[in-house]
C-alpha positions in Angstrom: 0.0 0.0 0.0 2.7 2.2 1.0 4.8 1.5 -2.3 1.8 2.5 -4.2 1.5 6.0 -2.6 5.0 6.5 -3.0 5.0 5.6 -6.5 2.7 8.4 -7.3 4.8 11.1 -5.4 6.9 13.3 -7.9 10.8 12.4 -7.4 11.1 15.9 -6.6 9.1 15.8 -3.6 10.4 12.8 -2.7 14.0 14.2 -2.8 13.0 16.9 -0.5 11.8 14.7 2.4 14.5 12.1 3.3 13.8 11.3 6.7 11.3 8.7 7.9 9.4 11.8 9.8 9.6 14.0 6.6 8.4 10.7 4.2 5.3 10.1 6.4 4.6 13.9 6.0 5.5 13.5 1.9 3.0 10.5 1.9 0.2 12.3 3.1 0.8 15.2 0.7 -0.1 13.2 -1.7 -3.9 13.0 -0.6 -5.4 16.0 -1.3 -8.1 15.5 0.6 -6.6 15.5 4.3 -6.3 18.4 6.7 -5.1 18.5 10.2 -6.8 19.7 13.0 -4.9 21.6 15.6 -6.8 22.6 19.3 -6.4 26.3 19.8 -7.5 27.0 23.2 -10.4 29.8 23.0 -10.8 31.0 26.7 -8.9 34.5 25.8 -6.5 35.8 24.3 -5.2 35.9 20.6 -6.9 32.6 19.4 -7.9 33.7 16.7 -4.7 34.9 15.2 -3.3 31.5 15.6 -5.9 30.3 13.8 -5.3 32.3 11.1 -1.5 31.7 10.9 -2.5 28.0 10.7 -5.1 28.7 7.5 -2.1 30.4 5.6 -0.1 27.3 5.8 -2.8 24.7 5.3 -3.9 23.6 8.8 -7.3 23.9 10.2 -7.7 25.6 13.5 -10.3 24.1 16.3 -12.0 26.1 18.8 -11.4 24.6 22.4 -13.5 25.9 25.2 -14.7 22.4 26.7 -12.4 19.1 27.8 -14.4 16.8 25.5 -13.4 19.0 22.5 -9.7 17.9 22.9 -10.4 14.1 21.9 -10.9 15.9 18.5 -7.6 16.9 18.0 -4.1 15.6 17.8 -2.2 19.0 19.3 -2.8 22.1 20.6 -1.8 25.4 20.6 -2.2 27.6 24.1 -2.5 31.3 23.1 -1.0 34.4 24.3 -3.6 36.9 26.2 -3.9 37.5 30.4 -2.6 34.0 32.2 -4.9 35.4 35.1 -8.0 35.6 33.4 -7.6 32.1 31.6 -6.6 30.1 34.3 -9.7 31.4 35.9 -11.8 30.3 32.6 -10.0 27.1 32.4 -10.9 26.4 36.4 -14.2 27.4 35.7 -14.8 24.9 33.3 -13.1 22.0 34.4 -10.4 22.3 32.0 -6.9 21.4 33.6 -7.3 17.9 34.6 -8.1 17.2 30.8 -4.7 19.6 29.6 -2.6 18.0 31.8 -3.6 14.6 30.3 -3.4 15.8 27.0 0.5 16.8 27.9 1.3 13.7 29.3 -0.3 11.5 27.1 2.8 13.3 25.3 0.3 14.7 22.6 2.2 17.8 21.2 1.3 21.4 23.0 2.8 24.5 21.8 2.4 27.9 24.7 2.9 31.1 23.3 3.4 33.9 26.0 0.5 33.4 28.6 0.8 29.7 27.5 4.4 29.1 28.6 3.2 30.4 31.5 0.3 27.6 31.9 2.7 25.2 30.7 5.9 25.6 32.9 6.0 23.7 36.0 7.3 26.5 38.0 6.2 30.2 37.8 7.5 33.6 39.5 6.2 37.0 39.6 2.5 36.1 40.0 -0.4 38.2 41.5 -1.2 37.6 45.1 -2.6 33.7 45.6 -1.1 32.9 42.3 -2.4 30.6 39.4 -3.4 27.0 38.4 -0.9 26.0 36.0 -0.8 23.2 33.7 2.5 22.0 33.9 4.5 19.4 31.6 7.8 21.9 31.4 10.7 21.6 33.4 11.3 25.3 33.9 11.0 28.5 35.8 8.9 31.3 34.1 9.0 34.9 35.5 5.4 36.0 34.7 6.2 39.7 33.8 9.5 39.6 33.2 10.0 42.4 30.8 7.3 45.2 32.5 4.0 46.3 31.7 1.9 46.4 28.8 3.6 49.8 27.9 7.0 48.1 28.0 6.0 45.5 25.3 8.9 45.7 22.5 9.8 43.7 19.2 13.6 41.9 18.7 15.4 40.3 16.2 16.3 36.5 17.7 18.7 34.3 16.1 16.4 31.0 15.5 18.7 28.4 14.3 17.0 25.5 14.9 13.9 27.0 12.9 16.1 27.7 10.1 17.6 24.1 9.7 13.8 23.1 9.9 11.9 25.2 7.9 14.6 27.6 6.3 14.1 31.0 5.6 16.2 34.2 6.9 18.6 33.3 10.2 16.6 35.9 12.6 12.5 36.0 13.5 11.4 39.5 14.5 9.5 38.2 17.5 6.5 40.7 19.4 6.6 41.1 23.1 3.8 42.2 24.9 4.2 42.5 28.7 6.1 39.4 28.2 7.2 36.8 30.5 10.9 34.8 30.5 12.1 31.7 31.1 14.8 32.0 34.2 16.0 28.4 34.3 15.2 25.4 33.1 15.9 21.7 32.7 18.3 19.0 31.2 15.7 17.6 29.0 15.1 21.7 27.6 16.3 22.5 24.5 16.8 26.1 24.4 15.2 27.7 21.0 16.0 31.8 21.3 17.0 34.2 24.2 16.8 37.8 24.0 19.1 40.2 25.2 17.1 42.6 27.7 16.5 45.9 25.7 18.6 48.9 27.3 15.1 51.1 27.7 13.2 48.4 29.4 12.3 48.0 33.2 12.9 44.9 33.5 11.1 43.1 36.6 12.5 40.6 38.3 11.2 38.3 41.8 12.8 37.5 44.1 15.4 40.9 44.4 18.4 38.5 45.0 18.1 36.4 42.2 21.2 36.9 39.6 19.8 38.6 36.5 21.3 36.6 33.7 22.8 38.5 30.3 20.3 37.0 28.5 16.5 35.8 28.9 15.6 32.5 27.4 11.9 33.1 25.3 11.8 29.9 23.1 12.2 25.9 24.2 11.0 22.7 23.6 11.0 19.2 25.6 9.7 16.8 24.1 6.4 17.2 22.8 6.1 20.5 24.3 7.2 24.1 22.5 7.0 27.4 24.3 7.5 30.7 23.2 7.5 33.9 25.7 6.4 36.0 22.1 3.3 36.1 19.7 4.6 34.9 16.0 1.1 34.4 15.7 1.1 38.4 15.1 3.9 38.2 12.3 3.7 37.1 8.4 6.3 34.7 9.3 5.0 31.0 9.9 7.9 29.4 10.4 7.2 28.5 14.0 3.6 27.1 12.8 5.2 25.1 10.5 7.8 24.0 13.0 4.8 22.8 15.6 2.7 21.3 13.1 5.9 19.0 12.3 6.5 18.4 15.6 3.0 16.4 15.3 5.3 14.2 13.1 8.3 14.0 15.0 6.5 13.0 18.4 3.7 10.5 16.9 5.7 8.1 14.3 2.6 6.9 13.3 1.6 9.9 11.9 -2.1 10.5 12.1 -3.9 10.8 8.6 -5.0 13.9 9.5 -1.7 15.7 9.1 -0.3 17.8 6.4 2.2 20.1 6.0 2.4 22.0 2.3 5.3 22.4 0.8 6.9 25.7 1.9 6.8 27.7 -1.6 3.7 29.7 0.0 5.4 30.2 3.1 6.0 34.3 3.8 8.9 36.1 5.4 8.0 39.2 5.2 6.9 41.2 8.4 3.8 43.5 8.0 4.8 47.0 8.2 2.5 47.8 11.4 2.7 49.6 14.5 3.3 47.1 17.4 -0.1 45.6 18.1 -1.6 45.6 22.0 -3.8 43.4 23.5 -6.5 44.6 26.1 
Protein backbone atom coordinates (compact mmCIF):
# COMPACT_ATOMS: atom_id res chain seq x y z
CA UNK A 1 0.00 0.00 0.00
CA UNK A 2 2.66 2.22 1.01
CA UNK A 3 4.80 1.48 -2.26
CA UNK A 4 1.82 2.54 -4.24
CA UNK A 5 1.51 5.98 -2.55
CA UNK A 6 4.98 6.47 -3.02
CA UNK A 7 5.01 5.60 -6.55
CA UNK A 8 2.69 8.39 -7.29
CA UNK A 9 4.78 11.15 -5.45
CA UNK A 10 6.94 13.30 -7.90
CA UNK A 11 10.78 12.44 -7.44
CA UNK A 12 11.12 15.93 -6.61
CA UNK A 13 9.15 15.85 -3.59
CA UNK A 14 10.43 12.83 -2.74
CA UNK A 15 13.97 14.21 -2.80
CA UNK A 16 13.00 16.90 -0.53
CA UNK A 17 11.81 14.65 2.42
CA UNK A 18 14.53 12.09 3.31
CA UNK A 19 13.81 11.29 6.71
CA UNK A 20 11.27 8.66 7.92
CA UNK A 21 9.43 11.83 9.85
CA UNK A 22 9.60 14.02 6.59
CA UNK A 23 8.43 10.73 4.23
CA UNK A 24 5.34 10.12 6.42
CA UNK A 25 4.59 13.91 6.04
CA UNK A 26 5.45 13.47 1.92
CA UNK A 27 2.96 10.46 1.90
CA UNK A 28 0.16 12.32 3.06
CA UNK A 29 0.84 15.18 0.72
CA UNK A 30 -0.06 13.16 -1.67
CA UNK A 31 -3.91 12.98 -0.58
CA UNK A 32 -5.43 16.02 -1.29
CA UNK A 33 -8.11 15.53 0.61
CA UNK A 34 -6.57 15.46 4.28
CA UNK A 35 -6.27 18.42 6.70
CA UNK A 36 -5.08 18.51 10.16
CA UNK A 37 -6.81 19.65 12.96
CA UNK A 38 -4.87 21.64 15.59
CA UNK A 39 -6.76 22.59 19.26
CA UNK A 40 -6.37 26.27 19.84
CA UNK A 41 -7.54 26.97 23.18
CA UNK A 42 -10.40 29.80 22.95
CA UNK A 43 -10.82 31.01 26.73
CA UNK A 44 -8.88 34.53 25.85
CA UNK A 45 -6.48 35.83 24.27
CA UNK A 46 -5.21 35.90 20.63
CA UNK A 47 -6.90 32.60 19.40
CA UNK A 48 -7.94 33.74 16.72
CA UNK A 49 -4.73 34.91 15.21
CA UNK A 50 -3.28 31.50 15.62
CA UNK A 51 -5.88 30.31 13.80
CA UNK A 52 -5.33 32.29 11.12
CA UNK A 53 -1.50 31.70 10.92
CA UNK A 54 -2.50 28.02 10.66
CA UNK A 55 -5.12 28.65 7.50
CA UNK A 56 -2.11 30.42 5.57
CA UNK A 57 -0.12 27.34 5.84
CA UNK A 58 -2.79 24.74 5.25
CA UNK A 59 -3.88 23.57 8.76
CA UNK A 60 -7.32 23.95 10.23
CA UNK A 61 -7.66 25.59 13.46
CA UNK A 62 -10.31 24.14 16.27
CA UNK A 63 -11.97 26.10 18.77
CA UNK A 64 -11.44 24.58 22.36
CA UNK A 65 -13.54 25.87 25.19
CA UNK A 66 -14.72 22.44 26.67
CA UNK A 67 -12.45 19.13 27.85
CA UNK A 68 -14.39 16.79 25.47
CA UNK A 69 -13.42 18.98 22.47
CA UNK A 70 -9.71 17.92 22.86
CA UNK A 71 -10.39 14.08 21.91
CA UNK A 72 -10.88 15.94 18.48
CA UNK A 73 -7.58 16.92 18.05
CA UNK A 74 -4.06 15.61 17.76
CA UNK A 75 -2.20 18.97 19.30
CA UNK A 76 -2.77 22.07 20.59
CA UNK A 77 -1.77 25.38 20.65
CA UNK A 78 -2.21 27.58 24.12
CA UNK A 79 -2.50 31.30 23.14
CA UNK A 80 -1.03 34.38 24.34
CA UNK A 81 -3.64 36.94 26.20
CA UNK A 82 -3.87 37.47 30.36
CA UNK A 83 -2.61 34.05 32.24
CA UNK A 84 -4.94 35.44 35.14
CA UNK A 85 -7.99 35.57 33.42
CA UNK A 86 -7.63 32.08 31.55
CA UNK A 87 -6.57 30.10 34.28
CA UNK A 88 -9.68 31.38 35.87
CA UNK A 89 -11.84 30.34 32.62
CA UNK A 90 -10.03 27.13 32.35
CA UNK A 91 -10.90 26.41 36.37
CA UNK A 92 -14.23 27.38 35.68
CA UNK A 93 -14.82 24.90 33.25
CA UNK A 94 -13.09 21.98 34.36
CA UNK A 95 -10.35 22.32 31.98
CA UNK A 96 -6.93 21.44 33.57
CA UNK A 97 -7.32 17.90 34.58
CA UNK A 98 -8.12 17.24 30.81
CA UNK A 99 -4.73 19.62 29.59
CA UNK A 100 -2.57 17.97 31.80
CA UNK A 101 -3.57 14.58 30.33
CA UNK A 102 -3.43 15.83 27.04
CA UNK A 103 0.47 16.75 27.88
CA UNK A 104 1.28 13.68 29.31
CA UNK A 105 -0.33 11.50 27.08
CA UNK A 106 2.76 13.28 25.32
CA UNK A 107 0.27 14.66 22.60
CA UNK A 108 2.22 17.84 21.18
CA UNK A 109 1.26 21.44 22.97
CA UNK A 110 2.81 24.51 21.75
CA UNK A 111 2.37 27.86 24.68
CA UNK A 112 2.86 31.10 23.29
CA UNK A 113 3.40 33.89 26.03
CA UNK A 114 0.48 33.38 28.64
CA UNK A 115 0.82 29.71 27.46
CA UNK A 116 4.42 29.09 28.59
CA UNK A 117 3.16 30.42 31.54
CA UNK A 118 0.34 27.64 31.90
CA UNK A 119 2.73 25.18 30.74
CA UNK A 120 5.86 25.58 32.91
CA UNK A 121 5.96 23.71 36.02
CA UNK A 122 7.25 26.49 38.02
CA UNK A 123 6.18 30.24 37.82
CA UNK A 124 7.54 33.55 39.53
CA UNK A 125 6.22 37.04 39.57
CA UNK A 126 2.47 36.07 39.99
CA UNK A 127 -0.45 38.21 41.49
CA UNK A 128 -1.25 37.64 45.09
CA UNK A 129 -2.57 33.70 45.61
CA UNK A 130 -1.12 32.87 42.25
CA UNK A 131 -2.40 30.61 39.36
CA UNK A 132 -3.42 26.98 38.42
CA UNK A 133 -0.89 26.02 36.00
CA UNK A 134 -0.76 23.23 33.74
CA UNK A 135 2.50 22.03 33.88
CA UNK A 136 4.52 19.42 31.58
CA UNK A 137 7.82 21.89 31.38
CA UNK A 138 10.65 21.58 33.35
CA UNK A 139 11.25 25.30 33.88
CA UNK A 140 10.99 28.52 35.84
CA UNK A 141 8.86 31.29 34.12
CA UNK A 142 9.01 34.89 35.54
CA UNK A 143 5.35 35.97 34.68
CA UNK A 144 6.22 39.72 33.78
CA UNK A 145 9.49 39.58 33.21
CA UNK A 146 10.03 42.41 30.82
CA UNK A 147 7.32 45.21 32.54
CA UNK A 148 3.96 46.31 31.72
CA UNK A 149 1.88 46.41 28.81
CA UNK A 150 3.60 49.83 27.90
CA UNK A 151 7.03 48.13 27.95
CA UNK A 152 6.03 45.53 25.30
CA UNK A 153 8.85 45.66 22.46
CA UNK A 154 9.76 43.67 19.24
CA UNK A 155 13.55 41.93 18.66
CA UNK A 156 15.41 40.30 16.23
CA UNK A 157 16.32 36.54 17.69
CA UNK A 158 18.70 34.29 16.10
CA UNK A 159 16.40 30.98 15.54
CA UNK A 160 18.66 28.43 14.32
CA UNK A 161 16.96 25.50 14.94
CA UNK A 162 13.88 26.98 12.88
CA UNK A 163 16.14 27.74 10.13
CA UNK A 164 17.59 24.07 9.69
CA UNK A 165 13.77 23.12 9.87
CA UNK A 166 11.88 25.24 7.87
CA UNK A 167 14.63 27.61 6.32
CA UNK A 168 14.12 31.05 5.62
CA UNK A 169 16.18 34.20 6.92
CA UNK A 170 18.60 33.35 10.22
CA UNK A 171 16.61 35.91 12.60
CA UNK A 172 12.53 36.01 13.46
CA UNK A 173 11.36 39.49 14.46
CA UNK A 174 9.45 38.17 17.48
CA UNK A 175 6.50 40.68 19.36
CA UNK A 176 6.60 41.12 23.06
CA UNK A 177 3.81 42.18 24.89
CA UNK A 178 4.22 42.49 28.71
CA UNK A 179 6.11 39.36 28.19
CA UNK A 180 7.17 36.80 30.50
CA UNK A 181 10.88 34.83 30.52
CA UNK A 182 12.10 31.71 31.13
CA UNK A 183 14.81 32.01 34.22
CA UNK A 184 16.01 28.40 34.34
CA UNK A 185 15.20 25.41 33.12
CA UNK A 186 15.87 21.67 32.74
CA UNK A 187 18.28 19.00 31.19
CA UNK A 188 15.72 17.58 28.95
CA UNK A 189 15.08 21.67 27.65
CA UNK A 190 16.29 22.54 24.53
CA UNK A 191 16.82 26.12 24.36
CA UNK A 192 15.17 27.75 20.96
CA UNK A 193 16.04 31.82 21.28
CA UNK A 194 16.99 34.24 24.15
CA UNK A 195 16.80 37.78 23.99
CA UNK A 196 19.15 40.19 25.17
CA UNK A 197 17.06 42.59 27.66
CA UNK A 198 16.53 45.91 25.71
CA UNK A 199 18.65 48.91 27.33
CA UNK A 200 15.07 51.05 27.68
CA UNK A 201 13.23 48.40 29.42
CA UNK A 202 12.28 47.98 33.22
CA UNK A 203 12.89 44.92 33.47
CA UNK A 204 11.06 43.12 36.58
CA UNK A 205 12.53 40.61 38.34
CA UNK A 206 11.25 38.33 41.76
CA UNK A 207 12.83 37.52 44.14
CA UNK A 208 15.41 40.95 44.38
CA UNK A 209 18.38 38.47 45.02
CA UNK A 210 18.15 36.38 42.16
CA UNK A 211 21.17 36.91 39.62
CA UNK A 212 19.80 38.61 36.48
CA UNK A 213 21.27 36.56 33.68
CA UNK A 214 22.84 38.48 30.31
CA UNK A 215 20.32 36.97 28.46
CA UNK A 216 16.51 35.77 28.92
CA UNK A 217 15.56 32.50 27.41
CA UNK A 218 11.86 33.07 25.31
CA UNK A 219 11.82 29.94 23.14
CA UNK A 220 12.23 25.93 24.22
CA UNK A 221 10.95 22.75 23.55
CA UNK A 222 11.02 19.25 25.62
CA UNK A 223 9.75 16.82 24.08
CA UNK A 224 6.43 17.16 22.82
CA UNK A 225 6.09 20.52 24.34
CA UNK A 226 7.17 24.14 22.49
CA UNK A 227 7.04 27.44 24.28
CA UNK A 228 7.52 30.70 23.19
CA UNK A 229 7.54 33.89 25.66
CA UNK A 230 6.38 36.04 22.15
CA UNK A 231 3.30 36.12 19.73
CA UNK A 232 4.63 34.86 16.04
CA UNK A 233 1.09 34.37 15.66
CA UNK A 234 1.15 38.41 15.15
CA UNK A 235 3.90 38.18 12.32
CA UNK A 236 3.67 37.15 8.40
CA UNK A 237 6.35 34.69 9.31
CA UNK A 238 5.04 31.00 9.88
CA UNK A 239 7.86 29.35 10.39
CA UNK A 240 7.20 28.54 14.02
CA UNK A 241 3.64 27.09 12.81
CA UNK A 242 5.20 25.11 10.51
CA UNK A 243 7.81 24.03 13.04
CA UNK A 244 4.82 22.82 15.61
CA UNK A 245 2.65 21.25 13.08
CA UNK A 246 5.86 19.01 12.28
CA UNK A 247 6.55 18.43 15.59
CA UNK A 248 3.00 16.38 15.31
CA UNK A 249 5.29 14.24 13.14
CA UNK A 250 8.25 14.01 14.96
CA UNK A 251 6.45 12.95 18.37
CA UNK A 252 3.68 10.54 16.86
CA UNK A 253 5.68 8.06 14.32
CA UNK A 254 2.56 6.92 13.27
CA UNK A 255 1.57 9.91 11.85
CA UNK A 256 -2.09 10.49 12.09
CA UNK A 257 -3.90 10.75 8.56
CA UNK A 258 -4.99 13.89 9.48
CA UNK A 259 -1.75 15.66 9.08
CA UNK A 260 -0.35 17.79 6.35
CA UNK A 261 2.24 20.10 5.99
CA UNK A 262 2.42 22.01 2.29
CA UNK A 263 5.30 22.45 0.81
CA UNK A 264 6.94 25.66 1.89
CA UNK A 265 6.83 27.74 -1.56
CA UNK A 266 3.74 29.71 -0.01
CA UNK A 267 5.43 30.25 3.12
CA UNK A 268 5.96 34.26 3.79
CA UNK A 269 8.86 36.11 5.38
CA UNK A 270 7.95 39.20 5.17
CA UNK A 271 6.94 41.24 8.43
CA UNK A 272 3.84 43.55 8.03
CA UNK A 273 4.80 47.00 8.23
CA UNK A 274 2.54 47.81 11.42
CA UNK A 275 2.75 49.57 14.50
CA UNK A 276 3.32 47.09 17.36
CA UNK A 277 -0.10 45.59 18.08
CA UNK A 278 -1.63 45.63 22.00
CA UNK A 279 -3.84 43.37 23.50
CA UNK A 280 -6.53 44.57 26.11
Amino acid sequence: MIDAQVNTIPLWLLQLFKSPVNLTICLLLSCPNTQMAVGVLALQGSFNEHIAALRRIGARGVEIRKAEQLQNVTSLIIPGGESTTMAKLAELNNLFPALREFVKMGKPVWGTCAGLIFLADRATGQKIGGQELIGGLDCTVHRNFFGSQIQSFEAELLVPEIVVKEGGPPSFRAVFIRAPAILEVGPEVEVLADVSYPSDKNVSQEPEDAEVPKKAIVAVRQRNILATAFHPELTADTRWHSYFLKMTAEVDNEASSSIIIPYGGHQSYEQPKIDLPVYQ
